[in-house]
N, C-alpha and C positions, 0 to 999 in steps of 0.2 A: 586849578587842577594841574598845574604847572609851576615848575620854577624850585623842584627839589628832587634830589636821587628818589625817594618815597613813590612823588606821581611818576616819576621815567619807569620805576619798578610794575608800578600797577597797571600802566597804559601797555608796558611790552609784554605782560601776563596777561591783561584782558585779550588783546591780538595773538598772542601764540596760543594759549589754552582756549579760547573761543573758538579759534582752527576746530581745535581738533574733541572739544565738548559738541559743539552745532552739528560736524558735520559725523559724529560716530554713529552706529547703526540707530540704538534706539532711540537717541535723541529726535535724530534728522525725522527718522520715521512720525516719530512722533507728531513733529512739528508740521510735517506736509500733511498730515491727517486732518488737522487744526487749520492751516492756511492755504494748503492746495501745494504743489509741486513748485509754482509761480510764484506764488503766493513766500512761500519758504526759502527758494532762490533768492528774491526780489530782498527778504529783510535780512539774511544773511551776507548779502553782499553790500548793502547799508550801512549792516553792523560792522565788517570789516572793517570796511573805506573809515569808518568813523572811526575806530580804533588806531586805524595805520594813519589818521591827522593828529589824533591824540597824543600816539609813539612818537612822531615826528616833531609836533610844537612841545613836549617835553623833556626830548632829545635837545632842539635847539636852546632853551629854557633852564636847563641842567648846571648846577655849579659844576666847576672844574676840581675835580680834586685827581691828580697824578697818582700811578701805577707804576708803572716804569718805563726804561725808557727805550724802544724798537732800536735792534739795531740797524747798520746803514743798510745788509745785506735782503732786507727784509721788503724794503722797496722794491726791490725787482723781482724779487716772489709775488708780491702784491699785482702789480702789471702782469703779470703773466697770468693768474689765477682769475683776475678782473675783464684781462680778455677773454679768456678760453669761457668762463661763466657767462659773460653777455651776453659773447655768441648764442653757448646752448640755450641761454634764455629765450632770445629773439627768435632764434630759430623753431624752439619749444610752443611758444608763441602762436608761431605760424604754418603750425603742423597739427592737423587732426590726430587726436591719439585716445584711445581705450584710459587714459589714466586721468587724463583732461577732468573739466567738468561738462558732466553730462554724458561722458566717456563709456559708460555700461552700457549706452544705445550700438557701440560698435559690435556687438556681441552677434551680430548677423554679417559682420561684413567679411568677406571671404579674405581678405587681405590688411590686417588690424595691423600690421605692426611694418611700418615702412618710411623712408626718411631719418628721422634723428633717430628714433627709437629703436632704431637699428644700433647706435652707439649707447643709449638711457634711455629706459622707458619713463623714465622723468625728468628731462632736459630741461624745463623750466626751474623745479624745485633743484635738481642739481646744479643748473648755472649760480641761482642766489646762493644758492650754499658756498661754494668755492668766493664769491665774490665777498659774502660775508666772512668767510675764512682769511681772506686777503686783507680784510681791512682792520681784522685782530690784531695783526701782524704788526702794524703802521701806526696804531694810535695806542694812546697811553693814557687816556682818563678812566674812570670808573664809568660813565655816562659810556663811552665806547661801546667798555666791557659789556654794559647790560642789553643795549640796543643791539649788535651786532653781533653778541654771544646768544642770545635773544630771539632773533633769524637765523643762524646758526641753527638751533636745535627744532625751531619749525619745518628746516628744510632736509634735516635730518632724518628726524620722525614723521615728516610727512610722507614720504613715502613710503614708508611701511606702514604706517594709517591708510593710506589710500591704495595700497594692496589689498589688505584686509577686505575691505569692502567693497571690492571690485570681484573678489571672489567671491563675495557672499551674494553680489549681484548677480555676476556674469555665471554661475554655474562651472558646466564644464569647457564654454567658451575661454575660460580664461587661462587652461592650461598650457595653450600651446603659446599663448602671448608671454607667461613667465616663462616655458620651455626657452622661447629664443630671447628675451631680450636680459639686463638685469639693470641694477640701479647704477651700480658703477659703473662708469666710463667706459667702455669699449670689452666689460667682463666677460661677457658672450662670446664675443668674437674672439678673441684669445682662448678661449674654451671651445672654441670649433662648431657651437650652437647657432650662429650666424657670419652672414658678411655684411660691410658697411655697404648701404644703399646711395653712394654719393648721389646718383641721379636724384634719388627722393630727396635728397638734403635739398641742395639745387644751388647753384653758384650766388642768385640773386638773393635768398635766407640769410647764408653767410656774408655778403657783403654788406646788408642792413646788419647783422649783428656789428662787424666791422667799423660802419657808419657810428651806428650807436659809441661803442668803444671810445674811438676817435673825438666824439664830438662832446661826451662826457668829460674826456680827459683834458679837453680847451676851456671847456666851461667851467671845470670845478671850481677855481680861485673863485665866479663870478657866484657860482649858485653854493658854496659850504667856506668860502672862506680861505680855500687851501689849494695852493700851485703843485701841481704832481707833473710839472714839465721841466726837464732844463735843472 
């Protein structure tokens, strides 16, 4: 199931389209009817994991065939896009939020939207995204392209997949959570709908995103092959 552009194709379609087939309203619905809430969770996040092995051993698996060739200026876009992404990710992470999974239970909480979501109400899907934007940037295989163009458009459309359904959840809980927050980067706030909650961020969030950053960027030659120091 490896070892040709064909599987790298089919493995980053089975995980991007399975996103977002599994978790649409009538599917999901469906499927919890069938195997319970848990029950639905438990085999969707299986199927995942088992897909993003799949994308990964035929990412690394992949003939090399060239695209073109990243200019030098593209590198430092890359780092910059690759940090700011981490961060929101980890810090995404490690922040309760209405968009999460399992996220529609916030629908009673008097204070939904605090910490990063004061910057994205999807700071996880938006860190991968920029990260995978960064790494379009820098490589030049066809295998890249699909892998990484790939997450790209998951983390793109998932968010407004997972709007969708949050309103069809949350009722009219979920007006005042899209009133202040938005998907872009700090949209809100610059539109005078909110202010950045640093305290909720919290300096420790950022420093793990940080950490992460950091210790990705020592490790890569060891874990893909590829020095991005020096």
């Amino acid at each position: 199931m490896t070892g040709t552009l064909e599987s790298l194709i089919a493995a980053t379609a089975f995980f991007v389209v399975g996103h977002f087939v599994l978790s649409s309203i009538p599917v999901r619905t469906g499927l919890i009817k069938m195997l319970g809430a848990a029950g639905f969770q438990a085999g969707y996040g299986l199927l995942m994991l088992g897909g993003l092995i799949w994308m990964i051993m035929a990412y690394g698996d992949a003939p090399y065939q060239w695209v073109w060739t990243p200019p030098e200026w593209a590198r430092h876009i890359t780092h910059v896009l690759s940090l700011i992404g981490l961060v929101l990710a980890v810090v995404g992470l490690a922040t309760r939020s209405p968009t999460s999974v399992g996220g529609e239970k916030m629908a009673a909480d008097p204070q939904p939207v605090r910490g990063i979501l004061t910057v994205t109400r999807h700071p996880f899907l938006v860190g991968v995204a920029l990260w995978a934007l960064g790494h379009l940037l820098v490589n030049d295989s066809v295998a890249d392209m699909i892998l990484f163009g790939g997450l790209l458009i998951l983390c793109v459309g998932g968010p407004l997949h997972i709007d969708s359904r949050r309103k069809a959840a949350m009722g009219p809980a979920w007006a005042p959570i899209a009133l202040t927050t938005s998907i872009v980067p700090f949209w809100a706030v610059l539109q005078g709908r909110n202010k950045v909650d640093w305290a909720g961020i919290g300096l420790p969030r950022i420093a793990a995103g940080l950490a992460v950053y950091v210790g990705l960027a020592y490790a890569h030659p060891y874990l893909f092959g590829v020095p991005i120091i020096g």
